[in-house]
MIDOSE-1310 file (N, C-alpha, C; in nm, 2 decimals, decimal comma, always signed):
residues 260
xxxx	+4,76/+9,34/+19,59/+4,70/+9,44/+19,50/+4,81/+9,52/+19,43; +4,77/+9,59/+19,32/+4,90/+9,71/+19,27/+4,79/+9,83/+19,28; +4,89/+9,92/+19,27/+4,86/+10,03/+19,30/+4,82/+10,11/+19,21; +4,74/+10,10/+19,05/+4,74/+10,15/+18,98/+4,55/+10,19/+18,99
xxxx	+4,55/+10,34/+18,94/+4,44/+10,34/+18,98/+4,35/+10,43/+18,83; +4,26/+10,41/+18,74/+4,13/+10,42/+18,66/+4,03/+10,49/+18,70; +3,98/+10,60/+18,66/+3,86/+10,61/+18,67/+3,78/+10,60/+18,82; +3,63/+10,52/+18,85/+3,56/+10,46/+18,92/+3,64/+10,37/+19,01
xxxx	+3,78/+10,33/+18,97/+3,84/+10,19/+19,07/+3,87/+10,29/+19,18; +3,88/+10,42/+19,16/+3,94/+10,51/+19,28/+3,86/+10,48/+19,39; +3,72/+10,50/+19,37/+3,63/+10,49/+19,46/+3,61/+10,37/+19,52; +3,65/+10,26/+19,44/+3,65/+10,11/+19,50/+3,75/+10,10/+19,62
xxxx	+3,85/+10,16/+19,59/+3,92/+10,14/+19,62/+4,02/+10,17/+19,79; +3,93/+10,31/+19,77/+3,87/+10,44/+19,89/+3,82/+10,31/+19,95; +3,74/+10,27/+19,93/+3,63/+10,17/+20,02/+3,68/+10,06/+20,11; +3,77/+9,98/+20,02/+3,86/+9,89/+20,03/+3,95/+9,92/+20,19
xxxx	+4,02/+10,08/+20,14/+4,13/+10,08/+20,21/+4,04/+10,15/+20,36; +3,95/+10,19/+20,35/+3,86/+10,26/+20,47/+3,83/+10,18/+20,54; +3,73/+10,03/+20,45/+3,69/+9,97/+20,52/+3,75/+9,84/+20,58; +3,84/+9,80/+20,53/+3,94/+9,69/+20,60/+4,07/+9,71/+20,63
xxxx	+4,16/+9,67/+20,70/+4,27/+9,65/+20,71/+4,39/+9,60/+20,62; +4,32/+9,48/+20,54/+4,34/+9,39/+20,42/+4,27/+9,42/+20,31; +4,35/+9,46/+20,18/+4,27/+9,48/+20,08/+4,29/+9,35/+19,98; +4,22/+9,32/+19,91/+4,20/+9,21/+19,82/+4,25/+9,24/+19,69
xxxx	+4,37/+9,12/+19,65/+4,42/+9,15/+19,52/+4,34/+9,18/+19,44; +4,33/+9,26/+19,40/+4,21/+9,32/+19,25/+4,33/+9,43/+19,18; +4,26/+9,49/+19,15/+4,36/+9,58/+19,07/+4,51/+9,60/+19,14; +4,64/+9,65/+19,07/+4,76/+9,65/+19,18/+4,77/+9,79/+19,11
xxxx	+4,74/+9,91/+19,24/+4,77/+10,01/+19,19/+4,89/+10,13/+19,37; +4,85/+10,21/+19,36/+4,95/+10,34/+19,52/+4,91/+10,43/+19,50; +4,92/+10,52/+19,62/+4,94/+10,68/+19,71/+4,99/+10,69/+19,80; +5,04/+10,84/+19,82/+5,13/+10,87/+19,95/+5,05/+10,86/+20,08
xxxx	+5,08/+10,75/+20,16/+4,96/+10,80/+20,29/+5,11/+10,84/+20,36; +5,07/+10,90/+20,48/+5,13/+10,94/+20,57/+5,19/+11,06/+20,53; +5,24/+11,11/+20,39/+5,34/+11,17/+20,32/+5,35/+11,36/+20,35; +5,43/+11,36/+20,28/+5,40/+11,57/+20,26/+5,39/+11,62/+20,12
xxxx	+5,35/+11,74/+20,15/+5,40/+11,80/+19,92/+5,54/+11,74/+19,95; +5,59/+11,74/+19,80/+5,70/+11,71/+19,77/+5,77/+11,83/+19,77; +5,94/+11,91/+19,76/+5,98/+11,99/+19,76/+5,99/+12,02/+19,58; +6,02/+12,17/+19,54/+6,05/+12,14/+19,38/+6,17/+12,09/+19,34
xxxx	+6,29/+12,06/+19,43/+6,39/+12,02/+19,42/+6,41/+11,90/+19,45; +6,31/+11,76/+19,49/+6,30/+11,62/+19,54/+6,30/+11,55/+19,44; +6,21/+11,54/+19,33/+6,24/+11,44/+19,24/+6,20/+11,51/+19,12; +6,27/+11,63/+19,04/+6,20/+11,70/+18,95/+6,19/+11,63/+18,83
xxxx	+6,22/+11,49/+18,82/+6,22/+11,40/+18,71/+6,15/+11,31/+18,68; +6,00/+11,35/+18,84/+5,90/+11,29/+18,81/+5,75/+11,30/+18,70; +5,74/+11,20/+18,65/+5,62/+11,14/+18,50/+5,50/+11,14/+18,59; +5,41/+11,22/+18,56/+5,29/+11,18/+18,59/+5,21/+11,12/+18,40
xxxx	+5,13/+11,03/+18,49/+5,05/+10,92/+18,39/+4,92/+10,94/+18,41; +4,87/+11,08/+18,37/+4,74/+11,11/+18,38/+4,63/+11,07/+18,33; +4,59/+10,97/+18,25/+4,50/+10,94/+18,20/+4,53/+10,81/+18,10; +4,43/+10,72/+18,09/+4,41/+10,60/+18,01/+4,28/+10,60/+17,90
xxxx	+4,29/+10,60/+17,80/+4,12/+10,60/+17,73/+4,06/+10,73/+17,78; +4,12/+10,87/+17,80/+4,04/+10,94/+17,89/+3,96/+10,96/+17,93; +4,01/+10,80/+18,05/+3,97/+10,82/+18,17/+4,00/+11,00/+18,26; +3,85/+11,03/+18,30/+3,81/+11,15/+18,45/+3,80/+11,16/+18,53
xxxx	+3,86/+11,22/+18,65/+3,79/+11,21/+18,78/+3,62/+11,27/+18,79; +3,54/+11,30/+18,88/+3,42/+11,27/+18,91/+3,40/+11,45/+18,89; +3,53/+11,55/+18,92/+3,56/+11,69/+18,89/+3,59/+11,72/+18,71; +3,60/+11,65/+18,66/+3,64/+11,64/+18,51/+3,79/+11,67/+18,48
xxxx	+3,88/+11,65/+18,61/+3,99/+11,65/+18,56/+4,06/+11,51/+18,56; +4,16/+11,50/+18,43/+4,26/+11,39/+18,40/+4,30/+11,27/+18,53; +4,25/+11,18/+18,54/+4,27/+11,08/+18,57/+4,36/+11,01/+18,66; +4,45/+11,02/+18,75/+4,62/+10,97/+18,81/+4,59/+10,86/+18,78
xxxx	+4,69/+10,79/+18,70/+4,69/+10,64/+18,65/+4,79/+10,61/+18,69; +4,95/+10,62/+18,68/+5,06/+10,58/+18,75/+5,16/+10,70/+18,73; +5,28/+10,65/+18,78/+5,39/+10,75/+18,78/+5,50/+10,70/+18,73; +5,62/+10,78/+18,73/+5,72/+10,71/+18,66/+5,82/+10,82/+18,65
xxxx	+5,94/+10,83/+18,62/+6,08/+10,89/+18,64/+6,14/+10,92/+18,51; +6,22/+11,05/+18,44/+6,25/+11,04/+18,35/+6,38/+11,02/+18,34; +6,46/+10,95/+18,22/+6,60/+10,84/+18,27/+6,65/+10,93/+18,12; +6,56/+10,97/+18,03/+6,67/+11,05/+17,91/+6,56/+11,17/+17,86
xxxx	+6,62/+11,21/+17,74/+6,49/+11,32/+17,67/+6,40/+11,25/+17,66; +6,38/+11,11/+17,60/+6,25/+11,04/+17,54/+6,22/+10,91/+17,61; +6,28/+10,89/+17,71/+6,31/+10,77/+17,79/+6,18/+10,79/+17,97; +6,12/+10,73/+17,97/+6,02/+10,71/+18,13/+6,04/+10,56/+18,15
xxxx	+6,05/+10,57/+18,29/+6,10/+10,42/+18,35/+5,91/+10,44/+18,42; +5,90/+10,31/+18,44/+5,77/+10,30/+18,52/+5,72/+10,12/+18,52; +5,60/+10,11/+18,59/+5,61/+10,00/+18,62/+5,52/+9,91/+18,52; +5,56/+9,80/+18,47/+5,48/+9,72/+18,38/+5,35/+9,70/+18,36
xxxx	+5,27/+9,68/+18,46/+5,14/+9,70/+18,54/+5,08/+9,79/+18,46; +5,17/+9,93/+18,45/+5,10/+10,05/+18,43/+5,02/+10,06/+18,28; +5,11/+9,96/+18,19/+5,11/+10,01/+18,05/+5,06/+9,85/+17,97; +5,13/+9,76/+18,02/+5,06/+9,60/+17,95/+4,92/+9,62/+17,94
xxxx	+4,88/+9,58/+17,82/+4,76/+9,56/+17,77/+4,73/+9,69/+17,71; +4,76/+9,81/+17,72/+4,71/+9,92/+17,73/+4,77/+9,97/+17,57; +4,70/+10,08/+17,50/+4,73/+10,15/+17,36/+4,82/+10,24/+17,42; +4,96/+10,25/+17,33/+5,03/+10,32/+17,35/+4,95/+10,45/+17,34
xxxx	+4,87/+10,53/+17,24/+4,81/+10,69/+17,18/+4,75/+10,66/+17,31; +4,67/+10,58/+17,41/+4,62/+10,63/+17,50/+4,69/+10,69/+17,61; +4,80/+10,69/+17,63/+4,91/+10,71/+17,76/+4,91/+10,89/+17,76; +4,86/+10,96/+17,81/+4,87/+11,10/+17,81/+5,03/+11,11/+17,96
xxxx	+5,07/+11,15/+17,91/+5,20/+11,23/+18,03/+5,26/+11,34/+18,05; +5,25/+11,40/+18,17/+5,27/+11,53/+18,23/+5,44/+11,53/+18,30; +5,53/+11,59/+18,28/+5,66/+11,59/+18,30/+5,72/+11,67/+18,37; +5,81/+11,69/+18,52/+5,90/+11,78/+18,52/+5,82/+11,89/+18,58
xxxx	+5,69/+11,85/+18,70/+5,62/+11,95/+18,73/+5,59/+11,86/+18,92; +5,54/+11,96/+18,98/+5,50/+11,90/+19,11/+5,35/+11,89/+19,11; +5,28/+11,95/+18,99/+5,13/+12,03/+18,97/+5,14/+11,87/+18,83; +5,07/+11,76/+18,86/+5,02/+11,68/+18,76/+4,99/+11,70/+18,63
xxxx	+4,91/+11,84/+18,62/+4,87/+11,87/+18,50/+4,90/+11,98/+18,43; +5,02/+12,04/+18,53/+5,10/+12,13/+18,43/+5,25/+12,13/+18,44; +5,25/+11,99/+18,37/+5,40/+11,95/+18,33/+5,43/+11,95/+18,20; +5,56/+11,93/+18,14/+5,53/+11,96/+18,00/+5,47/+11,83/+17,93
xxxx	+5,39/+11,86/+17,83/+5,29/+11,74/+17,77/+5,38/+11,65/+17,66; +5,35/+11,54/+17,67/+5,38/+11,40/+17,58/+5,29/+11,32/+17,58; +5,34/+11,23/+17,51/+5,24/+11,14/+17,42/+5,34/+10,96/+17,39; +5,28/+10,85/+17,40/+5,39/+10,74/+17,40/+5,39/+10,75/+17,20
xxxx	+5,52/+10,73/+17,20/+5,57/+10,68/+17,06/+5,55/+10,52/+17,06; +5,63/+10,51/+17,15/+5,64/+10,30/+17,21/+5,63/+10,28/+17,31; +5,61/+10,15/+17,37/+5,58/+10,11/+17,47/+5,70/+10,01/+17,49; +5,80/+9,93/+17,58/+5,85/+9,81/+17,63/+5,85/+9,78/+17,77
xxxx	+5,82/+9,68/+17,76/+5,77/+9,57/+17,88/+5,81/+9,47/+17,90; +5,87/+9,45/+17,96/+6,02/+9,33/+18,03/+5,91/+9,22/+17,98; +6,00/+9,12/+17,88/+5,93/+9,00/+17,84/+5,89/+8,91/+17,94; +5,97/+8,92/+18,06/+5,91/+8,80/+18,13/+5,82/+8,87/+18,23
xxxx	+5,74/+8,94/+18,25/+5,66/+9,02/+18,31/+5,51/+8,94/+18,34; +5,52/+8,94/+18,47/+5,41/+8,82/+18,50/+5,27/+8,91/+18,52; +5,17/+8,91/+18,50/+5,04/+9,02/+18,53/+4,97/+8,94/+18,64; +5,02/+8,83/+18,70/+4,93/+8,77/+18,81/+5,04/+8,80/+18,90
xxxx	+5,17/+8,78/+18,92/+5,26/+8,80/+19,00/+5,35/+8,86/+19,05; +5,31/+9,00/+18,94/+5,39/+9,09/+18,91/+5,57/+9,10/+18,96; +5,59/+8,98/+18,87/+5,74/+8,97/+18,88/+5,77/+9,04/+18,74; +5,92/+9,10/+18,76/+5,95/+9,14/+18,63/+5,88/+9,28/+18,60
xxxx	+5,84/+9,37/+18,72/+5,72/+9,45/+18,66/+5,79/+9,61/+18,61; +5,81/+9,56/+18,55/+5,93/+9,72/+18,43/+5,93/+9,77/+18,34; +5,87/+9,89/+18,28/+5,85/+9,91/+18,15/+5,91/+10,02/+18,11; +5,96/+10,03/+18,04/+6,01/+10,21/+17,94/+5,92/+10,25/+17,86
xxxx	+5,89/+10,38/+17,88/+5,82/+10,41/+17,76/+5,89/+10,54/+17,70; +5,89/+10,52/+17,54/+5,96/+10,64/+17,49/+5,86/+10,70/+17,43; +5,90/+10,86/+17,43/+5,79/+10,97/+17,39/+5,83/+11,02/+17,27; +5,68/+11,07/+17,23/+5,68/+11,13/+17,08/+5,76/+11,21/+17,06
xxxx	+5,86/+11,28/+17,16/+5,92/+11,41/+17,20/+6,07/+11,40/+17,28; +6,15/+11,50/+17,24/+6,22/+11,49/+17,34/+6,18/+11,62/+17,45; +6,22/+11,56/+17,61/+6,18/+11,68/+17,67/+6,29/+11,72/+17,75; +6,35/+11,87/+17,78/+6,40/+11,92/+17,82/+6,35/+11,92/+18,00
xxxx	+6,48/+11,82/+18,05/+6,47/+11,86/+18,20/+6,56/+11,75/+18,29; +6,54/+11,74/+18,44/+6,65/+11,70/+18,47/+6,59/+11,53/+18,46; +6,71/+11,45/+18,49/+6,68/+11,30/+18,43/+6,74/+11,22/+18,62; +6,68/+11,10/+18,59/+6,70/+11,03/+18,72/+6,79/+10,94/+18,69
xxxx	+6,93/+10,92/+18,83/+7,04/+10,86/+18,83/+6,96/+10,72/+18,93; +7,03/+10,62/+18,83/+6,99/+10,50/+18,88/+7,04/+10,38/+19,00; +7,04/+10,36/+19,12/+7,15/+10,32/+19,17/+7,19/+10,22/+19,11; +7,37/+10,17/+19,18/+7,43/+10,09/+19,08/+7,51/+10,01/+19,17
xxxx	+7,48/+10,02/+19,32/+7,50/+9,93/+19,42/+7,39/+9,88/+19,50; +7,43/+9,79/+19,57/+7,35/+9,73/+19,65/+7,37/+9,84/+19,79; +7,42/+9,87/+19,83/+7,42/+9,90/+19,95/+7,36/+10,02/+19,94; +7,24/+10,09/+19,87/+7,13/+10,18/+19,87/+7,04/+10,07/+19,91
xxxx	+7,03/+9,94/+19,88/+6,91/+9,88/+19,94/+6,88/+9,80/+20,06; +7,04/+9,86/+20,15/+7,05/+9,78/+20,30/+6,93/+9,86/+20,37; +6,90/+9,71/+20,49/+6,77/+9,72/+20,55/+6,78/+9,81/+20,62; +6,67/+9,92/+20,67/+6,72/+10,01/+20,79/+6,74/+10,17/+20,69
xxxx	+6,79/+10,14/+20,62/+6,80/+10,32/+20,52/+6,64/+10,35/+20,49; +6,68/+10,52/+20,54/+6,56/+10,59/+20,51/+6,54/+10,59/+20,32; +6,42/+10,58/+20,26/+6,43/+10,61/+20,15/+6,27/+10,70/+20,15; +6,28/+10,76/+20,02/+6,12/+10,85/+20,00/+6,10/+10,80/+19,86
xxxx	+5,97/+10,78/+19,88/+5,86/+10,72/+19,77/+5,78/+10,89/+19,74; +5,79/+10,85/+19,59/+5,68/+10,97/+19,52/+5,57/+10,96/+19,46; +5,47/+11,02/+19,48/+5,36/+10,97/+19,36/+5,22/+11,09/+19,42; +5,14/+11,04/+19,34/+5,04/+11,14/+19,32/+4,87/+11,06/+19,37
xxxx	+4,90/+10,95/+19,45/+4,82/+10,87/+19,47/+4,74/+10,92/+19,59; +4,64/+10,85/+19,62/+4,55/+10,92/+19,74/+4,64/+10,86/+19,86; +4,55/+10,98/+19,96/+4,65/+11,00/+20,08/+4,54/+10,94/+20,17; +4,59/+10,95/+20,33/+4,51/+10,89/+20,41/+4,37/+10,99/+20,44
xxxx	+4,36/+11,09/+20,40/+4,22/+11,18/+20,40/+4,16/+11,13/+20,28; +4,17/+11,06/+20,20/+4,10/+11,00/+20,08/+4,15/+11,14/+19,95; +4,23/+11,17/+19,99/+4,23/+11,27/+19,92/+4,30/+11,27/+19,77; +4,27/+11,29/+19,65/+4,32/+11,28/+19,51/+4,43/+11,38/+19,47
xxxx	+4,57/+11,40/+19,53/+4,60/+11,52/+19,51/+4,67/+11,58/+19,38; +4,68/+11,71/+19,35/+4,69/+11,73/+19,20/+4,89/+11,78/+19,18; +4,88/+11,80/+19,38/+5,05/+11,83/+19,38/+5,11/+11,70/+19,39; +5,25/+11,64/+19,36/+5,33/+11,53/+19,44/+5,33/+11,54/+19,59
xxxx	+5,35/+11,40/+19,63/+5,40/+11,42/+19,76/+5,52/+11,31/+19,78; +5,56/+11,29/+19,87/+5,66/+11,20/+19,91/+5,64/+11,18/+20,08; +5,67/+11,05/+20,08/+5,65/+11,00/+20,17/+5,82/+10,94/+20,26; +5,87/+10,93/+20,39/+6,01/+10,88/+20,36/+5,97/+10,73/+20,49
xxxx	+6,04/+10,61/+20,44/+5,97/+10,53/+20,50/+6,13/+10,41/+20,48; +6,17/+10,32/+20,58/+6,24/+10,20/+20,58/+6,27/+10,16/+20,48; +6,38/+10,12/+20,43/+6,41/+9,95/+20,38/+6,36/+9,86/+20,49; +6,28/+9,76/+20,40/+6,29/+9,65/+20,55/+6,34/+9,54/+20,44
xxxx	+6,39/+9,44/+20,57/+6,49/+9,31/+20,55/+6,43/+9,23/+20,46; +6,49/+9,13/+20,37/+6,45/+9,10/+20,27/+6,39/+9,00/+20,33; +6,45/+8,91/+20,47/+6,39/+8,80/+20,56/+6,23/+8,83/+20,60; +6,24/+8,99/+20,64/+6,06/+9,04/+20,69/+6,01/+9,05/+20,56
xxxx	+6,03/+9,06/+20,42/+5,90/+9,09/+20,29/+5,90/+8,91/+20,32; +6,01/+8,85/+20,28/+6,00/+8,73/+20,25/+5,85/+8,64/+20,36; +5,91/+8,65/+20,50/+5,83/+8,62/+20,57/+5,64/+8,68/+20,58; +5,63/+8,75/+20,54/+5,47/+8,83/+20,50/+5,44/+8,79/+20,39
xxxx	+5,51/+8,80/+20,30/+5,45/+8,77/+20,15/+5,52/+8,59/+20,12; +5,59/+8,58/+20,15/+5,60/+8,45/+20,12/+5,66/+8,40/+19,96; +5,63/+8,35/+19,87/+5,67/+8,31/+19,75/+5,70/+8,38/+19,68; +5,57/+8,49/+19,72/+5,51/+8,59/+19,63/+5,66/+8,72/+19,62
xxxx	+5,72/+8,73/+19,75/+5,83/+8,79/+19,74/+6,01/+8,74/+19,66; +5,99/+8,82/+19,56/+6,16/+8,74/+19,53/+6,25/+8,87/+19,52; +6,34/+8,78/+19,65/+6,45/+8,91/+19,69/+6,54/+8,94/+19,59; +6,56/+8,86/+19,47/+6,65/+8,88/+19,41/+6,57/+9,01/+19,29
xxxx	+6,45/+9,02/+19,25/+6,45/+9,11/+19,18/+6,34/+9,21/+19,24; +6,34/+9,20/+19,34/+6,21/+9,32/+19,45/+6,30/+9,33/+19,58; +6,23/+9,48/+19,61/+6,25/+9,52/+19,75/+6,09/+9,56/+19,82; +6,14/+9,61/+19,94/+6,04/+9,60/+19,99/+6,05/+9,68/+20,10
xxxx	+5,97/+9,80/+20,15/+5,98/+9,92/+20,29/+5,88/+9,91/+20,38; +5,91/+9,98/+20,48/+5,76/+9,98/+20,63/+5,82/+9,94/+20,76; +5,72/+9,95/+20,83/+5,76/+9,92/+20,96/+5,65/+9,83/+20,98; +5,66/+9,70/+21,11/+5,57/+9,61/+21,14/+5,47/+9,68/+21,23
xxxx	+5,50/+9,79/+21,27/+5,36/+9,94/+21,31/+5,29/+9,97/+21,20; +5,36/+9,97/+21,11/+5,29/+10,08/+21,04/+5,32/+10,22/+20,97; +5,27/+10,28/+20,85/+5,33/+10,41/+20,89/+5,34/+10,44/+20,72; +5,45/+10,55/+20,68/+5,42/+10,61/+20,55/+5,43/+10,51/+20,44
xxxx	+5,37/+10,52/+20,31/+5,35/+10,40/+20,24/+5,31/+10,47/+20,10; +5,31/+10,43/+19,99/+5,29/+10,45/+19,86/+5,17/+10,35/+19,88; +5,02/+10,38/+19,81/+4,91/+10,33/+19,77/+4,88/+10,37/+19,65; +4,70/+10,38/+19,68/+4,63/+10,37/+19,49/+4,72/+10,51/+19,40
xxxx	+4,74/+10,49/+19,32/+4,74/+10,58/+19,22/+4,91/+10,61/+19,23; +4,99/+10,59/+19,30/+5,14/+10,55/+19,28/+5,24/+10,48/+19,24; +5,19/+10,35/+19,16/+5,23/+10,26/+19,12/+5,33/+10,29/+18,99; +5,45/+10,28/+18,96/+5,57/+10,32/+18,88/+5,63/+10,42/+18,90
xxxx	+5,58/+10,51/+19,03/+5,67/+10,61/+19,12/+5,80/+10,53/+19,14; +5,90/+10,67/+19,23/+6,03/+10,59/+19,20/+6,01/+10,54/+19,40; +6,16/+10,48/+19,42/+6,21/+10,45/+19,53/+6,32/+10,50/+19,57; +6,38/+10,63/+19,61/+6,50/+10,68/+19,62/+6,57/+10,66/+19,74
xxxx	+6,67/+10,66/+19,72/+6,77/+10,63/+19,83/+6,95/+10,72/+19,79; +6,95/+10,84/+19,86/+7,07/+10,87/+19,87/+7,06/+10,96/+19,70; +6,98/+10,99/+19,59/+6,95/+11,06/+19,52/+6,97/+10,99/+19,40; +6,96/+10,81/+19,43/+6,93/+10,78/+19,33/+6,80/+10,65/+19,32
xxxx	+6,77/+10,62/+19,22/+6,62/+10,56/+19,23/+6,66/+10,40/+19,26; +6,57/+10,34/+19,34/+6,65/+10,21/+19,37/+6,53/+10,09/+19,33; +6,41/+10,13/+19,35/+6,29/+10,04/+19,29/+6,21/+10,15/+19,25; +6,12/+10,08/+19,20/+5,96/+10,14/+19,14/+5,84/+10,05/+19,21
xxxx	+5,78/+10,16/+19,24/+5,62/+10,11/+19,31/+5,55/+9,99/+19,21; +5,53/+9,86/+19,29/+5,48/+9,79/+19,21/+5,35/+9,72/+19,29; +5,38/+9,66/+19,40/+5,26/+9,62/+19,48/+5,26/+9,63/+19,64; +5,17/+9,61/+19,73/+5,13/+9,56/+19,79/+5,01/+9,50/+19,87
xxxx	+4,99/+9,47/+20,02/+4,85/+9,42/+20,06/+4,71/+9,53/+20,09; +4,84/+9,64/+20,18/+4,74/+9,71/+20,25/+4,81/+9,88/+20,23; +4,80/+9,91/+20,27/+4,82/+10,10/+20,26/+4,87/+10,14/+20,38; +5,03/+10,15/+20,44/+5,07/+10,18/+20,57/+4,99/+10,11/+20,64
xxxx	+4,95/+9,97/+20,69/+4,90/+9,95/+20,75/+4,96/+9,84/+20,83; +4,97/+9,81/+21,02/+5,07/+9,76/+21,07/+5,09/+9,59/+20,99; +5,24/+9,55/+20,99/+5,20/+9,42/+20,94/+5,23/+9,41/+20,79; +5,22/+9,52/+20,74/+5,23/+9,49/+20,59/+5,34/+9,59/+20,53
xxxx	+5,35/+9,57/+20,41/+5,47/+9,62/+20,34/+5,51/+9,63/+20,19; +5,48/+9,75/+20,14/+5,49/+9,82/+20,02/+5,60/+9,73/+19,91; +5,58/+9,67/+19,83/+5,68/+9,61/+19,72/+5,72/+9,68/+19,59; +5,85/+9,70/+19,53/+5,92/+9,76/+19,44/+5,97/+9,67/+19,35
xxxx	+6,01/+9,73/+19,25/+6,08/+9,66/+19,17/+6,21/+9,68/+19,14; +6,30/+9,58/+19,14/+6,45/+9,63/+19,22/+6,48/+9,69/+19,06; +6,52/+9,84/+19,07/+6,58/+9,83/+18,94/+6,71/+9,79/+18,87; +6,85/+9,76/+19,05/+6,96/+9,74/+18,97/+6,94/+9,57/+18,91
xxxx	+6,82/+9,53/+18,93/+6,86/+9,40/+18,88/+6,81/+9,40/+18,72; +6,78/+9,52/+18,68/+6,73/+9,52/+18,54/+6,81/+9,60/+18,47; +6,96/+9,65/+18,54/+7,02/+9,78/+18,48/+7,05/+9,72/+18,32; +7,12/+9,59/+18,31/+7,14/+9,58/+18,17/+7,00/+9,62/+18,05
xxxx	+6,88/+9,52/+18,06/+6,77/+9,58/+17,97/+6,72/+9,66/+17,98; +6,75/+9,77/+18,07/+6,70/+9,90/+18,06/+6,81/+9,98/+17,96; +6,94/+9,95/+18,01/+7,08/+10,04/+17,94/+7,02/+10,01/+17,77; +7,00/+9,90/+17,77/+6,96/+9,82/+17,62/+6,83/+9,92/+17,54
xxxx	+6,73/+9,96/+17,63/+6,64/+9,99/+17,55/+6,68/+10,17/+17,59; +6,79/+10,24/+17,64/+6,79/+10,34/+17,61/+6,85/+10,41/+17,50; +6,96/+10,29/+17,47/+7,00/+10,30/+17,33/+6,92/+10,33/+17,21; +6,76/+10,30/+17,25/+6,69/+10,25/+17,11/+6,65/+10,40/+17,07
């Protein structure tokens, strides 16, 4: 599944993760279970993606659709998933706030989406989006080694996604959870896992996890972003394990479209 979450799929979704152990690939969307608020000093560079077609929650407020990281004034990294298929004028985004909906406001100018971006396999799942605007605030450092993604390092996942009380929250939170071994995604996920351009966190217990409504949140490690929330089976649940999108293996076409 990805962790991206619409409207009415929230509630599906609630269901999904309440009622089974195993959720069924349908939509791929995340949230923090296990997690805490976020501090204002943890990732102040985080994109909330409030709304699609304005899409409401069931309260009439804006939507959590995905998340995402700001990399320049007009530059949001986030995950493919979030924005393929989708109108750029429909992307509403909240910036540079812990409070979802009072961050400073944007609007997409453009949309880019890694050409080889699969929507059944979410390989390749990466997109930039540049804003109508530039916005004043701090920007996220990308890692540029591998050894942020050795197995065993603590890293914290961010996002705005429901928690294990089913709860929609309007603060960030973060969750801090494993690298695990590229041998353990490999061996669970199977094909579906490619170590060369995904990572992958958790423990075979169980335990803190990015789910619905987190999906193009970042992956930090050591203060800088090492993947983006892109999929997984189940929500902290023993056995399974959260998948990212590795970003140093995209550092060239990202450098490429920050130029633009």
């Amino acid at each position: 599944m990805n962790w991206r979450v619409v409207g009415g799929a929230l509630l599906a979704a609630l269901a999904l993760v309440v009622g089974s152990s195993v959720v069924a690939p349908a939509p791929r969307a995340a949230a923090i279970i296990d997690g805490r608020k976020a501090a204002a000093t943890d990732a102040p560079y985080m994109v909330a993606i409030n709304a699609v077609d304005g899409a409401v929650s069931p309260d009439g407020r804006p939507d959590q659709w995905c998340g995402g990281v700001l990399l320049a004034p007009t530059k949001v990294l986030t995950a493919a998933h979030c924005v393929d298929g989708g109108r750029k004028s429909s992307l509403r985004l909240s910036v540079g706030s812990l409070n979802r909906l009072k961050g400073k406001p944007a609007r997409a100018k453009s949309v880019w989406v890694h050409p080889a971006y699969n929507e059944y396999t979410y390989r390749n799942d990466i997109a930039i989006i540049t804003l109508d605007r530039k916005i004043k605030g701090s920007v996220a450092k990308l890692a540029t080694s591998s050894s942020s993604e050795k197995a065993g390092r603590k890293a914290s996942v961010y996002g705005w996604g429901i928690t294990s009380t089913s709860e929609d929250p309007i603060t960030l939170r973060r969750a801090v959870t494993p690298i695990a071994a590229d041998a353990t995604c490999k061996a669970r996920y199977k094909s579906d896992f490619i170590a060369a351009t995904m990572l992958c966190t958790g423990r075979k217990s169980g335990g803190p996890s990015p789910c619905f409504g987190d999906s193009g949140g970042p992956l930090v490690v050591g203060g800088r972003v090492v993947g983006v929330v892109s999929w997984g089976s189940a929500c902290g649940e023993p056995g399974d394990y959260a998948v990212y999108t590795q970003v140093r293996a995209f550092s060239k076409a990202m450098a490429a479209q920050l130029k633009r």
